[in-house]
C-alpha positions as CSV (number, residue, x, y, z in Angstrom):
1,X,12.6,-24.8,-0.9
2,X,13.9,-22.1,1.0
3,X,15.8,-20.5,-1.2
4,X,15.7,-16.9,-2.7
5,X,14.8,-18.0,-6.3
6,X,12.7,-21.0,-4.8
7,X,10.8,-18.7,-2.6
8,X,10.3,-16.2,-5.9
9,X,9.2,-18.7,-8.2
10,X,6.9,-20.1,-5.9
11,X,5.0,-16.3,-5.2
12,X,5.3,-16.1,-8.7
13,X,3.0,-19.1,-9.2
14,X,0.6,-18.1,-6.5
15,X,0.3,-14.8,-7.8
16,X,-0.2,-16.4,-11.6
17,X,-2.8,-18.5,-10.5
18,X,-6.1,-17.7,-12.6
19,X,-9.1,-17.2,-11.0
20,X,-12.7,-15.9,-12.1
21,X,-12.4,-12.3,-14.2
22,X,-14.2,-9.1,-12.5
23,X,-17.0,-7.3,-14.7
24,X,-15.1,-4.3,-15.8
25,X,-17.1,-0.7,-14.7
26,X,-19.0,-0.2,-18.0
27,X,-20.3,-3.1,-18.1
28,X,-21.4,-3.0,-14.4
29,X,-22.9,0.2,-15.5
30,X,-24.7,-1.6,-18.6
31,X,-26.3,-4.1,-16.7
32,X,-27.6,-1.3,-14.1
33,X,-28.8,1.1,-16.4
34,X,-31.9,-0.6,-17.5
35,X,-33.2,-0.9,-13.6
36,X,-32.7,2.4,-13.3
37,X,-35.7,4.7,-11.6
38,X,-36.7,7.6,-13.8
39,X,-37.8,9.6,-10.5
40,X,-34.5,10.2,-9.3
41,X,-32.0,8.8,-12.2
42,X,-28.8,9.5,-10.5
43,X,-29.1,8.7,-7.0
44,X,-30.8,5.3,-8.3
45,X,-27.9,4.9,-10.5
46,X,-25.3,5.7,-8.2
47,X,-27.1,3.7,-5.7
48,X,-27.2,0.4,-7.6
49,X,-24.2,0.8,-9.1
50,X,-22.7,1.0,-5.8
51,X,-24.6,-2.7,-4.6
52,X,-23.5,-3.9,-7.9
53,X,-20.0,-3.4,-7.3
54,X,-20.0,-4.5,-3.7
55,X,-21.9,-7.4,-4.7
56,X,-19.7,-8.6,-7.7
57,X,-16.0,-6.7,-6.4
58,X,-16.5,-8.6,-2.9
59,X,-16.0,-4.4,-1.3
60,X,-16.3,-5.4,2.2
61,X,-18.5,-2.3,4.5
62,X,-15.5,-1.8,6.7
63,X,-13.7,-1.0,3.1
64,X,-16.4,1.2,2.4
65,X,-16.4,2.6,5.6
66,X,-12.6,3.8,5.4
67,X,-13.0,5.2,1.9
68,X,-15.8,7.4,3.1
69,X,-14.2,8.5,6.4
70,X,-11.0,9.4,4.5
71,X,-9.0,6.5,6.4
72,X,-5.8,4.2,4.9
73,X,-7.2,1.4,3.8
74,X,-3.8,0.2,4.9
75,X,-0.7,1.1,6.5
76,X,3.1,-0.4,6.7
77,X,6.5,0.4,7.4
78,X,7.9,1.0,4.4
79,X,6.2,3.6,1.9
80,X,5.4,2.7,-1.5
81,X,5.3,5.2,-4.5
82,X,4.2,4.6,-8.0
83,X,6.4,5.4,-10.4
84,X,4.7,6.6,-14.4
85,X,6.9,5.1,-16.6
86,X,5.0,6.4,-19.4
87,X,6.4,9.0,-21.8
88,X,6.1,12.7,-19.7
89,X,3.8,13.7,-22.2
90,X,1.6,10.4,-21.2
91,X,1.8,11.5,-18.0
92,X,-1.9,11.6,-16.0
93,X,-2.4,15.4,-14.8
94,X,-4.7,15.9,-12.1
95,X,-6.5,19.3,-10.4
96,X,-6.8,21.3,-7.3
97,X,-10.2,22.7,-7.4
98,X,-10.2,25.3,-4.5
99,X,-11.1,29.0,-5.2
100,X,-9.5,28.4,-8.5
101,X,-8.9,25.2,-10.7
102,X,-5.2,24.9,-10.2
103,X,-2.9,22.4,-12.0
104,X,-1.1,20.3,-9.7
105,X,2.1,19.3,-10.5
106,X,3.2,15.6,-10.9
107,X,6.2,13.8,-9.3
108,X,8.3,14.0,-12.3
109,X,7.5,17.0,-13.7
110,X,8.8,18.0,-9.8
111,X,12.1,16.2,-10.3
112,X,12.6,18.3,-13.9
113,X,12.1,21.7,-12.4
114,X,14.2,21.2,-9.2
115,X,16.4,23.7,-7.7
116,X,20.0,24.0,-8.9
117,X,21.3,22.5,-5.4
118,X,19.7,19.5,-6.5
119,X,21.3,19.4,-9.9
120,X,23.0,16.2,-9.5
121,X,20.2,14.2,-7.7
122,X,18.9,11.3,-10.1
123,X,15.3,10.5,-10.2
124,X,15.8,7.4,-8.4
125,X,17.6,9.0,-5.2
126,X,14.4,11.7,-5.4
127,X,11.9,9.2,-4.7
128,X,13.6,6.6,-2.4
129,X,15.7,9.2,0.0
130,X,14.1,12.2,-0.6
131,X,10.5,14.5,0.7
132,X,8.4,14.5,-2.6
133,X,7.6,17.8,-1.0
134,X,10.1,19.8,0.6
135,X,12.4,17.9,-1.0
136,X,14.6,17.1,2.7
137,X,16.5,14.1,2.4
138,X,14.9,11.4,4.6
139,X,16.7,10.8,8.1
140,X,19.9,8.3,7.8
141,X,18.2,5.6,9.5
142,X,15.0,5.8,7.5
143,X,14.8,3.1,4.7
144,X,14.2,3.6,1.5
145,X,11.1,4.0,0.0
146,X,9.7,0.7,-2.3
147,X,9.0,1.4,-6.3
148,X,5.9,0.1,-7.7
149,X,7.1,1.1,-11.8
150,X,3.6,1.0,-14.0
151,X,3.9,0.0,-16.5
152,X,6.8,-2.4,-16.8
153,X,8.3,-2.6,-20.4
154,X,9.7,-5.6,-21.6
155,X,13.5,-5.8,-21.4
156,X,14.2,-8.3,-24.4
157,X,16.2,-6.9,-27.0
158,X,13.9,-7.8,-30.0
159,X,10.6,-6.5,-28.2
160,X,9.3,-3.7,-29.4
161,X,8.8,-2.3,-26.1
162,X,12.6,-2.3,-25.6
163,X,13.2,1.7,-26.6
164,X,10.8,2.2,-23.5
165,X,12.6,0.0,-21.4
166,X,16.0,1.8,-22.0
167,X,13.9,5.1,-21.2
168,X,12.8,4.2,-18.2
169,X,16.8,2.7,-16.6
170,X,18.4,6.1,-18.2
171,X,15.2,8.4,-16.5
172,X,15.8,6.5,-12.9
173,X,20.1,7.1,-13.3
174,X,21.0,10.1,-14.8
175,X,20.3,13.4,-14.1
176,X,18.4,15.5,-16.6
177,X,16.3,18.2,-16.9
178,X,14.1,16.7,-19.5
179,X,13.7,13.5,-21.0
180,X,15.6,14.7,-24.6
181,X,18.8,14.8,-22.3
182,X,18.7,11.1,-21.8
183,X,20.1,10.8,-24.9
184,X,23.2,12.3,-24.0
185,X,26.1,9.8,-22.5
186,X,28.7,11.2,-21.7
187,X,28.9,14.1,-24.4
188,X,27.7,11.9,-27.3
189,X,24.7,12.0,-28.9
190,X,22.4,9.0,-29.4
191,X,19.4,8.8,-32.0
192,X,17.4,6.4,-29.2
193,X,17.0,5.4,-26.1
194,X,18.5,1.8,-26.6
195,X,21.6,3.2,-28.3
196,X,21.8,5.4,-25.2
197,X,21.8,2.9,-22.6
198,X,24.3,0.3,-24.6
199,X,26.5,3.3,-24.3
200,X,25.8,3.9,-20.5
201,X,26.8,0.2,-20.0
202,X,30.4,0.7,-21.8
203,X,31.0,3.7,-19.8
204,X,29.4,3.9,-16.7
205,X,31.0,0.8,-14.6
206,X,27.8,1.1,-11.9
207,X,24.2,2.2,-11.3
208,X,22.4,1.6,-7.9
209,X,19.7,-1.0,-8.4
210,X,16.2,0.4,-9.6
211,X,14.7,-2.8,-9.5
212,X,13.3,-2.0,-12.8
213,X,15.2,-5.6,-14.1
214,X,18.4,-6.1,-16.7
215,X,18.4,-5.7,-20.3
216,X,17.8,-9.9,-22.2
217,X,16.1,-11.0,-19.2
218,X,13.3,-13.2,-19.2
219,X,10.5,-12.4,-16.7
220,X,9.9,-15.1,-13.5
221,X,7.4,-17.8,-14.4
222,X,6.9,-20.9,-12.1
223,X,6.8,-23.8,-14.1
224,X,4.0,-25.8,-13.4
225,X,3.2,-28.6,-10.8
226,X,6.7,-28.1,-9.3
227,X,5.4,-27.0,-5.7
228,X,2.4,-28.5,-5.3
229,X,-0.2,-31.0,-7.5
230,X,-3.5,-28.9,-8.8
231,X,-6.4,-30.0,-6.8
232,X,-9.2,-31.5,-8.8
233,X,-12.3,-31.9,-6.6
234,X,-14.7,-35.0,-6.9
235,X,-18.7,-35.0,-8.4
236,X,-20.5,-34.2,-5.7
237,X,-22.8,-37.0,-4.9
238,X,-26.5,-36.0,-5.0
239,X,-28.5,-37.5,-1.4
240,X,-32.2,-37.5,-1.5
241,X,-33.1,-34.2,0.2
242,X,-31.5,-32.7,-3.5
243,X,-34.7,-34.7,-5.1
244,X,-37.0,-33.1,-2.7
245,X,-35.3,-29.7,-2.9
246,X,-36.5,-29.6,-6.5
247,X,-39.7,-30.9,-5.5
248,X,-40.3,-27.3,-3.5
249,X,-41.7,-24.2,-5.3
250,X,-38.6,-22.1,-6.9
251,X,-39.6,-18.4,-5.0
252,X,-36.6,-15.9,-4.9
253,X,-35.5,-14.2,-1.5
254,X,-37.6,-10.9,-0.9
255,X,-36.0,-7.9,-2.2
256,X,-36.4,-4.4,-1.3
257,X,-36.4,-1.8,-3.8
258,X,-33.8,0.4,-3.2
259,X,-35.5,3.3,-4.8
260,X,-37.5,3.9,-2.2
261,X,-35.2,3.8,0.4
262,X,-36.2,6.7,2.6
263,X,-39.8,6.7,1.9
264,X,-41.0,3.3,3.7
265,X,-43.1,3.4,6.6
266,X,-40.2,2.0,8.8
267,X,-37.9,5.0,7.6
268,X,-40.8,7.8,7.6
269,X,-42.0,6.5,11.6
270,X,-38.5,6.3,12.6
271,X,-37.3,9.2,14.7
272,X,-33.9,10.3,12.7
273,X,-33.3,13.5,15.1
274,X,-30.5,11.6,17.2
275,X,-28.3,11.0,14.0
276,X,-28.7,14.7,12.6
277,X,-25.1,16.6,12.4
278,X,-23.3,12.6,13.3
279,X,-20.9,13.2,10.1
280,X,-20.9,16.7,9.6
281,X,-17.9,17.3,10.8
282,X,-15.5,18.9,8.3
283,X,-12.3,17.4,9.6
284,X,-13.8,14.3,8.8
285,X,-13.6,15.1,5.0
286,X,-9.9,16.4,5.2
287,X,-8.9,12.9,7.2
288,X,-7.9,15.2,10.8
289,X,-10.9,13.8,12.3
290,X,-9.7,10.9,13.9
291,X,-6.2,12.3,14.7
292,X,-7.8,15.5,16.8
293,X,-9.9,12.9,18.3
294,X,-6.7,10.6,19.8
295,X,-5.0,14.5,20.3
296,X,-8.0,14.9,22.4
297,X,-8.0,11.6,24.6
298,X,-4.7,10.9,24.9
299,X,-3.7,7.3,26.8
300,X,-1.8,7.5,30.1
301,X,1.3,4.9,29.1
302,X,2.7,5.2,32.9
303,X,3.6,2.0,34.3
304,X,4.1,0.7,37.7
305,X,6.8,1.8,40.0
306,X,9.5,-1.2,40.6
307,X,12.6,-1.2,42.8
308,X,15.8,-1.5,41.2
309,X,16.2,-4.8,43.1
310,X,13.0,-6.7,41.7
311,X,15.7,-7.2,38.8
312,X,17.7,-10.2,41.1
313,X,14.1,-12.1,40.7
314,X,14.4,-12.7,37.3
315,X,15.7,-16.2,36.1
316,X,18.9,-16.3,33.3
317,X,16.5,-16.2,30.3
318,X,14.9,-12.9,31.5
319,X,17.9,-11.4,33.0
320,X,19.8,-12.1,29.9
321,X,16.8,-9.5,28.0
322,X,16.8,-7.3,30.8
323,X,20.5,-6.9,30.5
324,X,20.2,-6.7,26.5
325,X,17.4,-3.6,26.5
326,X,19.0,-1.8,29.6
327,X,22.9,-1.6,28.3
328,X,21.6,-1.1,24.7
329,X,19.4,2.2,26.3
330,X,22.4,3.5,28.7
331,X,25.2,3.5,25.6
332,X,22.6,5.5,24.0
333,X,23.1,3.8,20.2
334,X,20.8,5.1,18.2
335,X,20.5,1.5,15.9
336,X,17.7,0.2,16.5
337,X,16.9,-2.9,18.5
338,X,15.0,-5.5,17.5
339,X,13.9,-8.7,20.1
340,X,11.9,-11.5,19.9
341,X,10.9,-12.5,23.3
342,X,9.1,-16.1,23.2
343,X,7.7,-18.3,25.5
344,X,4.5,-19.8,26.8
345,X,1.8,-19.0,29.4
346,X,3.0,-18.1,32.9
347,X,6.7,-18.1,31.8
348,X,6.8,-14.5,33.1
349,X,7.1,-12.6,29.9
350,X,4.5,-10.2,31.2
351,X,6.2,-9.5,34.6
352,X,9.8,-9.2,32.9
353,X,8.2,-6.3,30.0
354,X,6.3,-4.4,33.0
355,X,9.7,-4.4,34.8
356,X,11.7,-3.6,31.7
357,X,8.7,-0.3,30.9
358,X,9.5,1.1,35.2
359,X,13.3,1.1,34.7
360,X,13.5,2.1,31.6
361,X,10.7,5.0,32.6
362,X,12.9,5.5,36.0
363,X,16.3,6.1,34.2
364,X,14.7,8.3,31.5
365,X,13.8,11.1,34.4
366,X,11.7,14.0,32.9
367,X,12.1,13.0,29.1
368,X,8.5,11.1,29.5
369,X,7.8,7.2,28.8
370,X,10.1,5.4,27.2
């Protein structure tokens, strides 16, 4: 099952799979509330709301840890932006608070208020190829950035959420100033969104692909049992330590109130002078702190001096690579080159890379490591 639509129906049903539903927030906050100290309410709330969603979120500390040091909880090499496909006036708007509470303004609203030399730039090309800033268009070998549309409207004719899902394909291909010009097609007026986009299809031979999906489309669903049998486990049979498990006085693990966290003997005895002014740091708040720190101690990426014959010891395999990375280097294409050099222990991938980083470093002269 290596197909495209076998490998799609197949994440499709791994993704589907049901498992137990989270506590939403309020409820979190209901079942905290009553536990609640009345010495210091909201540090005792905000502190066992915080176990509580650790406990039943699974938040691991290293999580924790990058949320509250202002680090990516991930990164990767494409960049993902969410996409409101919500009616502008549905749109979330958020604030600056600095000297002043300023308004910030959203991605779309951006697109609608461009300059005129971006006049014929569609929404779509704005967030794939395009600065959401500066608006610069992305460098030509730079791939496109990845949609994540919220919400996705249902694409069947007879759904009621089909207006919206004509919305959405005219906002991401045409270019308008506001979303009343979307009813526009080529110089005729249309009294929705649906009748607007049936009249894009007659006229307009080709879009590029949103990825948003095609009108009378049903949506992926594995069917079941088709890639692998459901698992049902066996009764566990009981042994006789279960008997005298039972037999043994129920007491609870020892708990700590965490109200008086900071007041114990073990907290007031303990000399905190050492960790005074640890995370005070303000770059730590704005996310620099980490980046000035690697600024600061940078690594010394030199390598080894090597001959230019040490390259006669290498065997076919590794000459063939060497050969590869060296011409691809001197003819100066700027594609890029991608290898995948395997082989087991000893089989001299090590030596053939540290020879491949002093060459490479050798012909480059005063531009620095390669």
């Amino acid at each position: 099952c290596t197909g495209l639509q076998a490998v799609i129906t197949y994440a499709a049903k791994y993704c589907s799979k049901s498992e137990k539903k989270t506590e939403p927030y309020c409820k979190l906050a209901d079942q905290v509330l009553p536990h609640t100290a009345h010495l210091q309410p909201l540090l005792s709330f905000s502190s066992r709301l915080m176990n509580k969603l650790i406990a039943e979120r699974d938040y691991s500390a290293q999580e924790i840890s990058h949320l509250l040091l202002n680090i990516p909880l991930q990164e990767g090499t494409r960049m993902v932006v969410s996409v409101d496909c919500r009616p502008l006036e549905q749109h979330a708007r958020s604030y600056r608070v600095d000297e002043d509470v300023n308004e910030t303004t959203g991605g779309y609203r951006k697109y609608l208020e461009r300059n005129d030399q971006h006049e014929d730039v569609t929404y779509l090309e704005y967030l794939q190829s395009y600065n959401l800033k500066t608006w610069r268009r992305l460098a030509a070998n730079a791939k496109k950035r990845v949609l994540a549309y919220f919400p996705r409207y249902k694409s069947m004719d007879a759904s009621p959420q089909f207006n919206d899902f004509c919305r959405v394909k005219l906002m991401m291909a045409h270019p308008h100033r506001s979303p009343q010009e979307l009813l526009v097609v080529s110089g005729q007026q249309f009294d929705s969104f649906a009748a607007a986009y049936k009249g894009c299809r007659e006229h307009h031979d080709t879009h590029a692909d949103d990825h948003y999906g095609e009108p009378d489309t049903n949506e992926l669903r594995a069917e079941d049992d088709e890639f692998e049998p459901e698992v049902h486990e066996e009764p566990i049979a009981e042994e006789d330590w279960h008997e005298l498990a039972r037999m043994l006085p129920d007491r609870p693990l020892e708990e700590e109130d965490i109200d008086i966290l900071g007041r114990r003997d073990i907290d007031i005895n303990y000399d905190w002078a050492p960790h005074v002014g640890r995370y005070a740091d303000d770059d730590i708040l704005n996310g620099d702190y980490w980046k000035q720190r690697k600024a600061e101690n940078p690594m010394d990426l030199d390598v080894d001096d090597q001959p230019l014959e040490a390259r006669d010891s290498l065997n076919p395999e590794q000459r063939l690579v060497y050969d590869t990375v060296v011409d691809h280097f001197l003819t100066q294409d700027p594609s890029q080159l991608l290898l995948h050099v395997d082989g087991g222990g000893g089989t001299g991938k090590s030596y053939l890379i540290n020879l491949l980083s002093a060459h490479l470093q050798a012909a480059t002269g005063g531009r620095g490591t390669p």
